[in-house]
N, C-alpha and C positions, 0 to 999 in steps of 0.2 A: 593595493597589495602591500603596503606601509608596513615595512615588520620593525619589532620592538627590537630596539639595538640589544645584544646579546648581553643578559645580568640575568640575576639569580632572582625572580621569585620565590613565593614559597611552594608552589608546584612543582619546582625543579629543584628543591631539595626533599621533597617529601618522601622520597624514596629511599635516600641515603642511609647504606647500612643495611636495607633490607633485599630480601630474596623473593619471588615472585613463581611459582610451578603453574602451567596451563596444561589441562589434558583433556581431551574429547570423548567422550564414554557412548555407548548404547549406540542406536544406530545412527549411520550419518545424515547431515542435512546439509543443504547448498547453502554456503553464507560462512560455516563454520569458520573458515580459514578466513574470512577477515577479521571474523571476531580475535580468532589468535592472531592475526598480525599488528591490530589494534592493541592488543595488552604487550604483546612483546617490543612498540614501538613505546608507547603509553610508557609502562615501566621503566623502560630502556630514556626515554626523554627526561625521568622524574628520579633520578639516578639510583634507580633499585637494578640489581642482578635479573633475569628472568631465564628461566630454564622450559623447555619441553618435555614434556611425559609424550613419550612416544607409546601406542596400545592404548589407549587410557588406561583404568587401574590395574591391567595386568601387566603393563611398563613400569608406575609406583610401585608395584609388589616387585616385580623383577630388580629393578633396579641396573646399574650396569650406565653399558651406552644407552639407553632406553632414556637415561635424565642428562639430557643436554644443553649448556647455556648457550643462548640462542642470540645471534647479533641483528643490527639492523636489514643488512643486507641478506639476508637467510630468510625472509618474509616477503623478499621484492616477488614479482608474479606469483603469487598467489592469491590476491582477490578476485581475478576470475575464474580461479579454477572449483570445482565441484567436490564434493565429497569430503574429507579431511587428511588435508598432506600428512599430519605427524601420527596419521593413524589414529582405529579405534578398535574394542574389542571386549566382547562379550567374556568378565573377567569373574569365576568361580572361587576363586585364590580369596579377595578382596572380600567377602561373605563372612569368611573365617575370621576368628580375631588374629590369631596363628599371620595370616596374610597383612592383616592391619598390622602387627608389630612392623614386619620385615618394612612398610609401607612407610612407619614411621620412623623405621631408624633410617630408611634412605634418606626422607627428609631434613632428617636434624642431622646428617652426614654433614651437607650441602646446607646447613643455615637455611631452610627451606620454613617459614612460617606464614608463609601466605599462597593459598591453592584457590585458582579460578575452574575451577568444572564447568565444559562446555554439553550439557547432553538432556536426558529426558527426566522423570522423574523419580526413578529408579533408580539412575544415576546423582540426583541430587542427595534424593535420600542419605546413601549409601556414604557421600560427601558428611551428612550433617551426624550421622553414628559415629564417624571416623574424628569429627572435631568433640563431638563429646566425650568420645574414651580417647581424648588426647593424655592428658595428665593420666590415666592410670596404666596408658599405655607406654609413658617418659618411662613411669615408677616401675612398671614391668624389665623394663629395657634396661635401666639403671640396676636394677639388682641381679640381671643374670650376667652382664655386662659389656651388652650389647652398646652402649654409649656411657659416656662417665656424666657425672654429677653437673659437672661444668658445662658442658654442652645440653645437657636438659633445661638446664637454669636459661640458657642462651635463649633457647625454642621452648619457652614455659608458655604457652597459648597459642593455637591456629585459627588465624582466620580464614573463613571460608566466604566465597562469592560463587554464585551459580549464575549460569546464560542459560535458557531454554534453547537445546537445538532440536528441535521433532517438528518432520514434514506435517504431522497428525492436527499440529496446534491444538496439542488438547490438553496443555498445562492452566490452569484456571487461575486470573490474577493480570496475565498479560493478554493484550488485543492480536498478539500478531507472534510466533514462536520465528526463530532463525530457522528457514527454507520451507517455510508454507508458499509464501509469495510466491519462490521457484517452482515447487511442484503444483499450483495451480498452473504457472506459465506451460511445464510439461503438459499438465492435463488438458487446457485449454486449445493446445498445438494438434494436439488426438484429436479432439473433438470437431475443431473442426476443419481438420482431414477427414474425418468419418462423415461429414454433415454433405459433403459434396457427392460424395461415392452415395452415399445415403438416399440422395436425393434423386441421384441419376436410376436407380433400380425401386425409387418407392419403399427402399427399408427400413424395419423398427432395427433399432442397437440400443443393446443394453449395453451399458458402459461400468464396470467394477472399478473403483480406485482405494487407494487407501484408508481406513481409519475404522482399527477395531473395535476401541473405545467411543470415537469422538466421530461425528459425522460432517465434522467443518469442511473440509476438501469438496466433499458430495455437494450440501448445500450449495458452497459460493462457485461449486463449478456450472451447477442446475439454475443458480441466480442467471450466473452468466451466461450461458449458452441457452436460454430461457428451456430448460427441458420441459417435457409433459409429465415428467413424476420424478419424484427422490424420493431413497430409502436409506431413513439415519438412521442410528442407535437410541437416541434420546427423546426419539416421538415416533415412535412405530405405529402404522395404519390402522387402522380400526378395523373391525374383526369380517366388514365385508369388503374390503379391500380391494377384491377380483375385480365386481364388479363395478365399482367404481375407476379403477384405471381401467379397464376393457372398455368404458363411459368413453371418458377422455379421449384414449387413442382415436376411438372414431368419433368424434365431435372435431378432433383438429385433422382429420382425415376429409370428411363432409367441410369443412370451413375451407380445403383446397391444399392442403400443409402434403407433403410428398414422403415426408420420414416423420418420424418418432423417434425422439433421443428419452432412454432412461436412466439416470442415476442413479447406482446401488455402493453403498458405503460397503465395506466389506467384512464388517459388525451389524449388519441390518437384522433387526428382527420383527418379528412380530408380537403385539400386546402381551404374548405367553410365553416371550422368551426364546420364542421357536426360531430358529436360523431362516430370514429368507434370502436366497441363492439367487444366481443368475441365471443358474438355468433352469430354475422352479418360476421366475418371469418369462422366460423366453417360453417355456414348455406351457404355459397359461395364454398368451397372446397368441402362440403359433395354434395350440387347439378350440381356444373359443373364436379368433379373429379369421387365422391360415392367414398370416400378414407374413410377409418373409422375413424373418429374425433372426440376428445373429448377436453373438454374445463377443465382446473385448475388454479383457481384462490387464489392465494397465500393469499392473506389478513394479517392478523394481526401476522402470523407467521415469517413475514421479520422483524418487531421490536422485537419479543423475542428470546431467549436464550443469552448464554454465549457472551460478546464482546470477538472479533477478538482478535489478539495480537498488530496490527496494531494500533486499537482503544485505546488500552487501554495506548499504550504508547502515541499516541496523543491528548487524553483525559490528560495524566500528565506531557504532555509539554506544554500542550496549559494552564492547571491550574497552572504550576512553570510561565510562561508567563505573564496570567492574575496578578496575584499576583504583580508582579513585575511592570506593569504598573498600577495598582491600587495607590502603595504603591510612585511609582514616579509623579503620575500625582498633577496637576495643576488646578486653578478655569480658566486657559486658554487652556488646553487640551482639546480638543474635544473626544466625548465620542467615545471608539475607540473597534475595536472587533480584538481577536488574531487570527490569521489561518495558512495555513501553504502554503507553498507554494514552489513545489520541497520536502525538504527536510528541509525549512529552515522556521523557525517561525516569521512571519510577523504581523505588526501591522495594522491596517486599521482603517480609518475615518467609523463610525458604520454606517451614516447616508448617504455615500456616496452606500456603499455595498447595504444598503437597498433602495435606491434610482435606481440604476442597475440591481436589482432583481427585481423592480417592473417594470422596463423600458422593461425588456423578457416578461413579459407577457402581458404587451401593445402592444408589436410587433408585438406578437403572436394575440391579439386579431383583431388585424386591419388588418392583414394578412400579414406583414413583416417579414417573416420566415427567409429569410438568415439574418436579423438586430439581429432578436431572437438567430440563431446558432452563429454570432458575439459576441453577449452579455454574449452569455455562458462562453469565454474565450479560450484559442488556447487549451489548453489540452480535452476538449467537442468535438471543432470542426477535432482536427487531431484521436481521437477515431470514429466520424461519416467517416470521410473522409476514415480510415483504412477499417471500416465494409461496405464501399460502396462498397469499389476497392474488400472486398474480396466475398459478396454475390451480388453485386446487375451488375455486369458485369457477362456478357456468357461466362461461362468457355471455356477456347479452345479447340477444339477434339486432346484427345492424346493418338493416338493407338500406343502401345508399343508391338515389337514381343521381346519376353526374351528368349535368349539360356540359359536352367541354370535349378535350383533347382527350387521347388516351390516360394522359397522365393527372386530368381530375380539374387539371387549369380552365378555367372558364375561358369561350375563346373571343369573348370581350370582357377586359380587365376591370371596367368602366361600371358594370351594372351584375348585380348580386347573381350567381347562380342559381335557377334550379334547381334545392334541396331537398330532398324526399326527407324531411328530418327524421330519424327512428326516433321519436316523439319522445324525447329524454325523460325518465321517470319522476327526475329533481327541478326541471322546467328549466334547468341552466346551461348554457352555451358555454366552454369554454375554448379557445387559441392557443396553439404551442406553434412558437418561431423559435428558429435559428437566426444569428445578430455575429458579425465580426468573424474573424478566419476560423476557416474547420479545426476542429477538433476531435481527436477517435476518443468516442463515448457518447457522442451526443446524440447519436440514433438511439445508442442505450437509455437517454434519459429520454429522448422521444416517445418511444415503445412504450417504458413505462407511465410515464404521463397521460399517455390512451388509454392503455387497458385501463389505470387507476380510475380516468376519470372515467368512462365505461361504467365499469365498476359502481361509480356511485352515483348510476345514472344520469349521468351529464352526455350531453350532445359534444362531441370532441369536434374541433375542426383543425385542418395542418394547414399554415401558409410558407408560402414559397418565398424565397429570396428577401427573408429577413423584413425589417420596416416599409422597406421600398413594395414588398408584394401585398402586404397589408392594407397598404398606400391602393394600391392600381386592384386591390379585389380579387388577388391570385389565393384564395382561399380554397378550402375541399372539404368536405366532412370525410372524416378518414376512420376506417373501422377496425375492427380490432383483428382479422384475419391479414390487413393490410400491412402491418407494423412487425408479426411472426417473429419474421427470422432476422431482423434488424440488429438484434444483441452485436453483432460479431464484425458487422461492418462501419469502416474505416469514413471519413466525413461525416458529410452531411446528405441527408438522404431529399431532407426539404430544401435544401440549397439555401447560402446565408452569406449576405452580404454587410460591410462594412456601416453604410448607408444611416445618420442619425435622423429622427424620423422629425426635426424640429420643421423642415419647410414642408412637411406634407401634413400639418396637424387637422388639414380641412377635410382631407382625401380619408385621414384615418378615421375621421370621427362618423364620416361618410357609411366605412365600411363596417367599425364598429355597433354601428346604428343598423346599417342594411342586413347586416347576420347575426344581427340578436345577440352580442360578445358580453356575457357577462362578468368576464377575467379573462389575463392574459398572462402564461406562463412562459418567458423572454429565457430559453438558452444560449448562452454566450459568453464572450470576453467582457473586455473593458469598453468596447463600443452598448454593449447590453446595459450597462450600470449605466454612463452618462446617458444613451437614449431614454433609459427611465426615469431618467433624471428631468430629461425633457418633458418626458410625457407629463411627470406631477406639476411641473411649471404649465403644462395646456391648459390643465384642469380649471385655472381660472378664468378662461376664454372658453373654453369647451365643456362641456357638460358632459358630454358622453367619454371624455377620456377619465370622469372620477368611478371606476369598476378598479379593483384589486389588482396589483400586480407581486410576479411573481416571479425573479431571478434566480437562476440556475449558474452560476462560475463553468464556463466550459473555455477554458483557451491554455493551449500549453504553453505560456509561458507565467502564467502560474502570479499573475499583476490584478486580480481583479481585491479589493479592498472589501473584508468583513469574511475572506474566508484561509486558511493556511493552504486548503488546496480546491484546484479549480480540475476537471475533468478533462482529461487530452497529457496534463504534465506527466503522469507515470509513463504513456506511452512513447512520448517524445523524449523522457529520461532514458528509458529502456533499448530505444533507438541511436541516441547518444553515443551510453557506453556501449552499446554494443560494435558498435564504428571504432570509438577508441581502441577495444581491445585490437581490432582488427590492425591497426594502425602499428599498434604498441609491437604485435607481432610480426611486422611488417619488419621494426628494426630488430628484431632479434641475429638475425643474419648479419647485417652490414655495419651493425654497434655504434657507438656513439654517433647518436643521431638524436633530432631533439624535433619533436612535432609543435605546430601553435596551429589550433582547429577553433575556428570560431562557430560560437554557437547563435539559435534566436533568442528570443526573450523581452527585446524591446531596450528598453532602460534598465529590466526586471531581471538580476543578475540570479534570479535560484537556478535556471537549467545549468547553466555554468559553474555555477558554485557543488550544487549535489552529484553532476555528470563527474566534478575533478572530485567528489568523495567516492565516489563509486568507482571510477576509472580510476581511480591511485594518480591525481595529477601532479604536478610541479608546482603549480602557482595557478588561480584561476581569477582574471580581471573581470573587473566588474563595477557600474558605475556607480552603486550604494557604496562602495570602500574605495576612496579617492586615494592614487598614486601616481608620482611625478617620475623622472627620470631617476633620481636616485632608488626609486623600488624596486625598477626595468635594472639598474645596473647589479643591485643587490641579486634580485633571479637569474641573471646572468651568471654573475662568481658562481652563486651555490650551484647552477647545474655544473659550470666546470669543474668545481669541486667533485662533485659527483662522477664524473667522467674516468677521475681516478679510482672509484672505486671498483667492485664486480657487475654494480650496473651500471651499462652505458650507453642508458635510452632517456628521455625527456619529454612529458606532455605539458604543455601550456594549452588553457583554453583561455577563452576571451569572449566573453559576451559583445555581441553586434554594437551598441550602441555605449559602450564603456566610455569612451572620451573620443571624444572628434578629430583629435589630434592626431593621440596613440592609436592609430587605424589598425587591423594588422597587419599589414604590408609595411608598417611602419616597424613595429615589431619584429614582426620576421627578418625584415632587413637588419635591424638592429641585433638581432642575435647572429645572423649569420655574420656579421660583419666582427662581433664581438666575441664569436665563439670558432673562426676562422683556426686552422689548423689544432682545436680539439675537438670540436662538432660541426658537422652541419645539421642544415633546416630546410623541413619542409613542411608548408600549410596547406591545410584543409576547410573550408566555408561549404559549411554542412549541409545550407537553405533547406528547400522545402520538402527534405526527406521526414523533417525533425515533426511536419505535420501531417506526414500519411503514415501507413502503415494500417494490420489492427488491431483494436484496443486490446490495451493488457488486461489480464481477469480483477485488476485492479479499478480500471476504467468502467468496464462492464459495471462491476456492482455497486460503486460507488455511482455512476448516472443511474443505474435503479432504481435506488433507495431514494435519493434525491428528488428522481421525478416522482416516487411513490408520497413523499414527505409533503414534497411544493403542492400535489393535486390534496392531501389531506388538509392542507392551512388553509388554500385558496378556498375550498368550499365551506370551511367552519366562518372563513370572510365576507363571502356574498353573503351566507345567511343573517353576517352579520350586520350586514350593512343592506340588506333589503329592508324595504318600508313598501308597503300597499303596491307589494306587485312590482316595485320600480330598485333598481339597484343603485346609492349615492353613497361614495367612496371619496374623499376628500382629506382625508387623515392621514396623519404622516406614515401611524402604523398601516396604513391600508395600503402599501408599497413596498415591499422586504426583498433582502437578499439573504437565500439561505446557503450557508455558510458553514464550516467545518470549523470549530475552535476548539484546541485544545483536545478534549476527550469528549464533545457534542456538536450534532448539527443545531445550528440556532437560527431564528429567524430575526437580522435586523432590521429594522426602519432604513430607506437606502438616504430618507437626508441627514439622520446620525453619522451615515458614513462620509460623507462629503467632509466632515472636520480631517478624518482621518486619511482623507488622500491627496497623494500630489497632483495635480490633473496635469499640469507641464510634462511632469515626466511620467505620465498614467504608472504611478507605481501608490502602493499603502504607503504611508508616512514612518509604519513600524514593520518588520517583518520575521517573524519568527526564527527563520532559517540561517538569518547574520550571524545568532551565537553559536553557529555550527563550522562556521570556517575556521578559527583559532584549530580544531581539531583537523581539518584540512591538512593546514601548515605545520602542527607538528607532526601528523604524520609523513609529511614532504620532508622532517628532519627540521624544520627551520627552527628556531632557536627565541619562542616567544614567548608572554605570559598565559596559559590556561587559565580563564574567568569562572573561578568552580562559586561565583557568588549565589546561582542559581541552582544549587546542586539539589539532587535526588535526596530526598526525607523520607525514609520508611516509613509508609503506610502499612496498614492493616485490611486483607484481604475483604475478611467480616465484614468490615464499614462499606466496603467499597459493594458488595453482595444486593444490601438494599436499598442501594436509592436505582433502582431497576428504571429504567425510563418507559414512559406511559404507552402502551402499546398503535400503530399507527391505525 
């Protein structure tokens, strides 16, 4: 936690002199109010003025107390809060140039030349008219004399920065809008409360949520709760549509399924434009089926409560962001909007973004649907294309006779079971295991790994309890009725152990041989990678362990090397802070009070480091950023410092394995001892909350797509490495771990990755998420340099349009 003794970079003079206005427009999203608290903290660190527009633009046009300069302390609790504190509002005034004057003579009252709009696209717009009749609107001002010459000259250019906030995510450009993440979390919480009740009476539910234009909500909710149909705007059904979902319901009714869940965007139509409704589905199932149907319509409940963790740290990268292109731009910069894109904060032309957004629903209007799912962007269209492959194709019939225990286990470990094999159409056997501690998502990538491989006519089989069940022949052919309703639940369904499979390589090659294994798709942590590590090392003693493999990153603590995120971390972030908030609120009452919560992760400081960005912490330790006592003393002073202010609460987090020394109890003592008659302390060791739970809709679709991805490589591998009937896999590429970099999933060679990691401390060598803590700490106030060496470079929408990635 080593902070830079306090001197002046040039981030912390980039502001000097200048004035900074934030306002929130159009409707609210969860997340908003970190992103304001990030520019008002941002600017406020980079010694620029920052003010509030209270209303959005109808607080600019008002003027008044509506523009308030806003201090450090004025932003403290509000990152968990929902909605947007400084207000918003649907502004008529602001349309008019009449409005735009009064708008801009408040601005240039208050030295006011740089504006962050936080809202949808309407609202950017509205921003990028307002910076182009800047000057002729000074010139208007100046000659009735609304402002003098002098003061125009002052504010002779605005710059403008926009943030996407719309639950709809239907701005084109960025992968993720501020408080989708959250209103999927709402949606997901419906869903499945409805999925129980559902269950228990055998009912279909139709389910309405938001997005008139855009049908991302629908989709990634239908991903995730694997529904039986969705209805977007952007690929409306085909003109016999009836009876094909009437199809469906009763195939997964016959297959044993108790309910139907359907998703209806609330822009759904059909090829003609025609509105279809909720209860134009319910009133088709209830008269051709008589299934008992009831219709719930979400509403207003996907924009409230608490932002995600997700949101709340992309709300205050996208505001460290903003700020920074506010602060560098130019009267030649084009008014630009920040987003994200992968993992990585990108800058965009504002007017091209809203120029593409409006081009989907031209599409859509004229009835260019596939131009519409083009326009969406490759991460839109490979989420339709996953939910196609896994509801809207006919499951294969897979009668499975099982020698064994209820639960599929053969009930000698020792000798292959009795396999009715449903005589796979592609003649290939493939294995999905669970490897190293549970993770919520991993059933999700399970599910899908079946039905996919299913799908492409492979014989799927499940083993139980990781390498060691592999070992002893705990295998089952599992079908695709079996896996259903998996999406939503928490572990591991196959059970997974730690266990590296190097001393059982005879046992395995045993069992690989006795059930015909053609490939094996390995979900799991850092035990997953080294055990495949093992395995490729067999391969030159054993023969039968050279078939493909295939690695899935499931562990939350977020350490496995070749990917930025592993499966299980959002839900165990989300678990985090949600603990913290509780805590935080905890000292509201009894005041100066300071927490130290230590988290998991291993050696792998990201839960810690992204839980203290989401949770607003004080300091968060961590073993990749080495600090001795003088850093411990440093955190110390600054929260006493703090103590004197109007907040007088404290979080410190501490990853498990940070230093052997500094324990925390070591810690703890250490502050209380040091913080004696101005705070006390109390800790938290958070264990193995941080691995149950279930999965976020983050989890869900992300093990989906993943397990849809790994079953599509594996199979183009066997083919490729079959000869006369016989499968020999001995290459380095015939091993991968697939991986989330950047802005794609990629498949690498897992002994390329072995350069790239620590094994002592099972941590990557490099880790993306290190240059996110400087932002941390000056949001804590602390007094360091911001490393803008890697900063956001305007891209161009266009460019980014066609490199479409290849359908799965």
């Amino acid at each position: 936690m080593a902070q830079t003794p306090p001197g002046h970079g040039h981030t912390e003079n980039l502001g000097a002199g200048k004035a900074i206005a934030v306002l929130t427009s159009g409707g609210d999203a969860q997340g908003m109010n970190a992103a304001v608290r990030a520019v008002v903290r941002v600017g406020i660190y980079t010694g620029a003025k920052v003010y509030f527009v209270h209303e959005g633009y109808q607080g600019l046009v008002d003027g008044g107390d509506n523009i308030k300069e806003a201090t450090w302390e004025s932003v403290s609790m509000m990152l968990q809060l929902g909605g947007t504190v400084i207000g918003s509002a649907r502004c008529q005034d602001f349309r008019t140039r009449e409005g735009r004057l009064k708008a801009a003579r408040n601005l240039v009252k208050r030295g006011i030349t740089n504006l962050c709009v936080i809202g949808g696209d309407g609202s950017l717009t509205g921003a990028d008219t307002f910076r182009a009749e800047w000057s002729s609107l000074l010139a208007e001002l100046v000659k009735v004399g609304g402002i003098t010459a002098e003061e125009a000259k002052k504010s002779s250019y605005l710059n403008i920065v926009g943030m996407v906030g719309s639950i709809d995510n239907d701005f084109c450009g960025t992968d993720m809008t501020i408080g989708t993440d959250s209103a999927l979390h709402r949606i997901m919480e419906i869903v499945d409360a409805i999925t129980t009740t559902a269950q228990s009476h055998q009912r279909t539910f139709v389910l309405e949520v938001m997005g008139r234009h855009c049908g991302y909500l629908a989709l990634i909710t239908a991903l995730a709760c694997g529904a039986d149909w969705v209805f977007i705007p952007e690929s409306p059904p085909e003109d016999d549509w009836e009876d094909h979902l009437c199809r469906r319901l009763t195939e997964t009714r016959v297959g044993g399924s108790r309910l139907n869940i359907i998703i209806v965007a609330e822009g759904a139509i059909d090829k003609h434009g025609k509105a279809i409704t909720s209860d134009d589905i319910k009133n088709l199932v209830v008269k051709r089926l008589g299934y008992d149907t009831r219709v719930t319509i979400l509403g207003h409940v996907q924009r409230g409560g608490t932002p995600s963790a997700f949101d709340r740290i992309l709300g205050s990268r996208m505001g460290v962001e903003a700020v920074m292109a506010l602060l560098e731009g130019t009267p030649e910069t084009p008014a630009c909007v920040v987003s994200l894109s992968g993992n990585q904060a990108v800058r965009l032309p504002l007017m091209e973004c809203v120029q593409v957004t409006k081009d989907v629903t031209t599409a859509m209007n004229e009835g260019r649907f596939d131009d519409a799912l083009k326009l969406r962007g490759r991460s839109f269209q490979n989420n339709w294309n996953v939910y196609k492959l896994l509801a809207h194709i006919r499951p294969p019939s897979t009668k499975v006779r099982q020698r064994g225990r209820g639960d599929g286990v053969p009930l000698n470990p020792t000798t292959p079971p009795t396999l009715a094999p449903s005589s796979p159409q592609s003649g290939y056997t493939l294995a999905v295991l669970n490897v190293g501690a549970p993770a919520a998502g991993m059933n999700a990538a399970v599910r899908s790994t079946v039905r996919i491989g299913l799908i492409h006519g492979h014989r799927m089989l499940a083993v139980h309890d990781g390498f060691e069940g592999l070992a002893y022949g705990k295998l089952e052919e599992i079908s695709w009725e079996r896996v259903g309703s998996w999406t939503g639940l928490g572990g591991s369904k196959l059970g997974t152990k730690r266990t590296l499979p190097k001393k059982y390589f005879e046992e395995i090659s045993t069992s690989i041989s006795n059930f015909g294994i053609h490939g094996l798709i390995i979900i799991g942590g850092f035990e997953a990678f080294t055990g495949s590590l093992e395995l490729m090392e067999g391969r030159a003693k054993y023969e039968e362990l050279c078939i493909p493999l295939c690695i899935i990153p499931a562990t939350v603590s977020n350490n496995v090397p070749g990917s930025d995120f592993s499966i299980g971390a959002d839900t165990a972030l989300n678990t985090i802070t949600t603990t913290c908030d509780r805590i935080k609120q905890s000292a509201a009452g009894t005041k100066r009070r300071v927490f130290i919560i230590e988290t998991m992760g291993g050696f792998c400081g990201y839960l810690a480091t992204m839980a203290g960005l989401a949770a607003g912490a004080d300091a968060a330790y961590i073993y990749e950023e080495h600090f001795n006592i003088h850093d411990l003393q440093v955190n110390v002073e600054h929260l006493t410092e703090k103590m004197k202010t109007t907040v007088k609460r404290g979080l410190v987090l501490r990853n498990e394995r940070c230093n052997e020394n500094y324990t925390t109890d070591f810690i703890y003592n250490l502050y209380s001892e040091e913080g004696k008659g101005i705070f006390d302390c109390r800790k938290n060791v958070l264990g193995h909350m941080q691995q149950g739970g279930t999965p976020t809709p983050f989890d869900r679709n992300f093990g989906t797509k993943m397990g849809a991805k790994a079953v599509a490589w594996i199979t183009g591998k066997i083919k490729e490495c079959s000869r006369h009937g016989r499968i020999f896999a001995n290459t380095a590429d015939s091993a991968c771990l697939l991986g989330m970099r950047k802005r794609s999933l990629v498949f690498q060679p897992i002994a390329d990755l072995k350069e790239q990691t620590d094994f002592e401390h099972r941590i990557p060598k490099e880790q993306w998420w290190l240059k996110l803590r400087p932002i941390l700490k000056i949001l804590a106030k602390y007094n360091i340099e911001l490393d803008t060496s890697e900063k956001a470079h305007l891209e161009h929408v266009t460019r980014k349009r066609i490199s479409l990635e290849s359908n799965i």
